[in-house]
C-alpha positions as a Python dict, from the first residue, in 0.01 Angstrom:
ca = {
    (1, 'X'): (0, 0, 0),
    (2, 'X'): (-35, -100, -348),
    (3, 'X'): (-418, 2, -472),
    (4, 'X'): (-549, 105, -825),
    (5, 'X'): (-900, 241, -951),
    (6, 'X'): (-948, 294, -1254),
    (7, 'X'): (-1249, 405, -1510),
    (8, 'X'): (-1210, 413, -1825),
    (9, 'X'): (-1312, 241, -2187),
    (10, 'X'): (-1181, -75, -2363),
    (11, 'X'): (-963, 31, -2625),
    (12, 'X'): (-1006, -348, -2815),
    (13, 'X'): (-1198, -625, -2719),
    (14, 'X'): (-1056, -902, -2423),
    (15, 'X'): (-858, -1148, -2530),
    (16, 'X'): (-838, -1477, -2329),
    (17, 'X'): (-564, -1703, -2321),
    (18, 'X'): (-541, -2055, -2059),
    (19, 'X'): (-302, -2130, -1860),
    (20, 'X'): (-122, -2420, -1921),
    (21, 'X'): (-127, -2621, -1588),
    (22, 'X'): (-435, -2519, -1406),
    (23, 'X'): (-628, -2418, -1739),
    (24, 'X'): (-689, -2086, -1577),
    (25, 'X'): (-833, -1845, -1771),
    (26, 'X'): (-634, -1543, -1833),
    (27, 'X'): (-796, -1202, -1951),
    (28, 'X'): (-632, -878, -2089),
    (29, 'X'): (-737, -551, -2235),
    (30, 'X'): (-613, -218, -2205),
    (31, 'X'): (-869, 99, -2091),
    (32, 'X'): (-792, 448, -2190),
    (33, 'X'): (-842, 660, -1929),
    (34, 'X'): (-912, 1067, -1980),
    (35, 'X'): (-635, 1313, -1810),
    (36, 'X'): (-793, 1614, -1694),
    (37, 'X'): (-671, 1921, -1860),
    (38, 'X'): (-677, 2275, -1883),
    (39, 'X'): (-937, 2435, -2111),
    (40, 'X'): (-791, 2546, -2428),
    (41, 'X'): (-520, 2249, -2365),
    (42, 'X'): (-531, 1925, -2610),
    (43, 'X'): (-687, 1638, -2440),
    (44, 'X'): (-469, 1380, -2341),
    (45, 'X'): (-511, 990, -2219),
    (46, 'X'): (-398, 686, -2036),
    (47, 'X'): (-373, 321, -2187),
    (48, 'X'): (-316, 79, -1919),
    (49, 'X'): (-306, -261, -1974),
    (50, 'X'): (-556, -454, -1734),
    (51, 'X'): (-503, -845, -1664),
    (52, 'X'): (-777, -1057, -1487),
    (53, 'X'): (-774, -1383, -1348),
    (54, 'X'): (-1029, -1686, -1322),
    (55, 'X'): (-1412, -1692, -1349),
    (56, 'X'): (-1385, -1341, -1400),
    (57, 'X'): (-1196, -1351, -1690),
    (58, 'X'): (-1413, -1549, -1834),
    (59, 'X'): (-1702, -1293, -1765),
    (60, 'X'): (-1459, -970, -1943),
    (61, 'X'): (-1431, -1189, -2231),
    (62, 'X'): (-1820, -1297, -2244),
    (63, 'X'): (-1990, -945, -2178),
    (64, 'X'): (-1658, -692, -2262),
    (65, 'X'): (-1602, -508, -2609),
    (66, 'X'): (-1445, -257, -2755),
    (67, 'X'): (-1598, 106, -2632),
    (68, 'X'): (-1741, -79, -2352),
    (69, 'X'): (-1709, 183, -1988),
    (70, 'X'): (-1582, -49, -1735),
    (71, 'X'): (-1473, 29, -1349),
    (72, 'X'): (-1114, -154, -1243),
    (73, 'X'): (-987, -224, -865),
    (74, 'X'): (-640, -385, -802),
    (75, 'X'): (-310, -343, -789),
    (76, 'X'): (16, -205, -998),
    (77, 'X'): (216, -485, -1106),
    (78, 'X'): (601, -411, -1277),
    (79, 'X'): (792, -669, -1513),
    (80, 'X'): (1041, -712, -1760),
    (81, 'X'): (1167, -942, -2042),
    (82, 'X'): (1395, -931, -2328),
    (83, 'X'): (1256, -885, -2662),
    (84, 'X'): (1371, -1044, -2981),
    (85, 'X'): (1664, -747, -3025),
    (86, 'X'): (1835, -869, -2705),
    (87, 'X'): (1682, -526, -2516),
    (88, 'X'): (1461, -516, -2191),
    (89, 'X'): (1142, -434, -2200),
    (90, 'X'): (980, -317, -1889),
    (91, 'X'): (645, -350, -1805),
    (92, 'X'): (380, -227, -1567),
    (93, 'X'): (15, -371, -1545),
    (94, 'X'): (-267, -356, -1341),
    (95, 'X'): (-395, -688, -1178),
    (96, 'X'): (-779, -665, -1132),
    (97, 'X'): (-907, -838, -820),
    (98, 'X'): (-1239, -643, -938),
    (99, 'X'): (-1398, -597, -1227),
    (100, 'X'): (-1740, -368, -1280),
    (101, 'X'): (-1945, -356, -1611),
    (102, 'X'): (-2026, 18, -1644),
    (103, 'X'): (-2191, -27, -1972),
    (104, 'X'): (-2413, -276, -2158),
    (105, 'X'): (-2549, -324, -2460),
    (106, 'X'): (-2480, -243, -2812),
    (107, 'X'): (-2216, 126, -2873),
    (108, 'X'): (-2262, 66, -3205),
    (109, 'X'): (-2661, 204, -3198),
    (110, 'X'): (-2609, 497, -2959),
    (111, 'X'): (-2937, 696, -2967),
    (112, 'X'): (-2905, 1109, -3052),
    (113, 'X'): (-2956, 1129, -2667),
    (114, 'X'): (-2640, 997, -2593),
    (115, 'X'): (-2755, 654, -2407),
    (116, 'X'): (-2671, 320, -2497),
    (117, 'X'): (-2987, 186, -2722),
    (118, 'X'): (-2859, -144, -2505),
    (119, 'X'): (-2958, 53, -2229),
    (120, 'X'): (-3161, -148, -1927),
    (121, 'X'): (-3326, 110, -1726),
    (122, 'X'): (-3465, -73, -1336),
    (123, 'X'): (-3796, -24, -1484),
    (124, 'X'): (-3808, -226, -1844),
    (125, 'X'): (-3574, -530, -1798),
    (126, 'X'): (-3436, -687, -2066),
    (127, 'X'): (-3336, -1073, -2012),
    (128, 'X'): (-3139, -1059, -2296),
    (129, 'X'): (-2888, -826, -2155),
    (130, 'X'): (-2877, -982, -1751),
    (131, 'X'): (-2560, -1168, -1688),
    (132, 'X'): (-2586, -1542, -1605),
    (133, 'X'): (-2605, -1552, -1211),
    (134, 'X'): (-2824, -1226, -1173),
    (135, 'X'): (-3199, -1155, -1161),
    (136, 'X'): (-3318, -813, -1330),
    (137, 'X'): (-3472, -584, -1095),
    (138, 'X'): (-3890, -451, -1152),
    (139, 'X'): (-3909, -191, -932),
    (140, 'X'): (-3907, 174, -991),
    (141, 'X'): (-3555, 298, -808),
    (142, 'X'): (-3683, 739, -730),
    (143, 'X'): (-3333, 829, -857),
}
């Protein structure tokens, strides 16, 4: 079984490349992703490099940046190639098949409460902020 979750927070923004055949669109970014430690230990993190595929990719690139909290599913994918020295390089990535948007809205203007001032709580939709595709929601949700 090869299966990967992941949470975590863009470390950059998406960058989207094509391929050249198919003109597939072609996503990466890398998350970092907290360790847990032991109290009075340093903190320590992750950096995985995620890759998406298609219509998807598309969507990272449109509504992904930098500080962004996004949820990953896929699987672990290794590699290598040989660098301009004449040495291997080996690789591992993480292949999305799914792709959640944990965040929206602007990092830059956090509030002193800690929230997102992009924030789009059920009951004051903001069209600005709904993806193309989706509907915002009007009702009160008692959670």
């Amino acid at each position: 079984m090869n299966s990967v979750v992941l949470i975590g927070r863009l470390t950059r923004d998406p960058e989207v490349r094509y391929t050249s055949q198919s003109q597939m669109a072609v996503c990466s970014f890398t998350i970092a992703i907290d360790r847990p430690s032991r109290q009075g230990e340093e903190r320590k993190a992750d950096f995985p490099r995620i890759t998406v595929f298609g219509k998807q990719a598309e969507n990272c690139e449109k509504f992904l940046k930098k500080g962004r909290m996004v949820g990953i599913q896929g699987r672990i994918q290794t590699g290598s190639y040989t660098n301009k020295d004449g040495v291997t390089v080996y690789t591992t990535d993480v292949i999305a098949d799914r792709v959640e948007f944990l965040e929206w809205g602007d990092r830059e203007n956090r509030r002193d409460n800690g929230f997102d001032s992009g924030y789009q709580s059920q009951s004051e939709p903001k069209d600005d902020f709904t993806p193309e595709g989706f509907t915002a929601i009007e009702e009160d949700i008692p959670f």
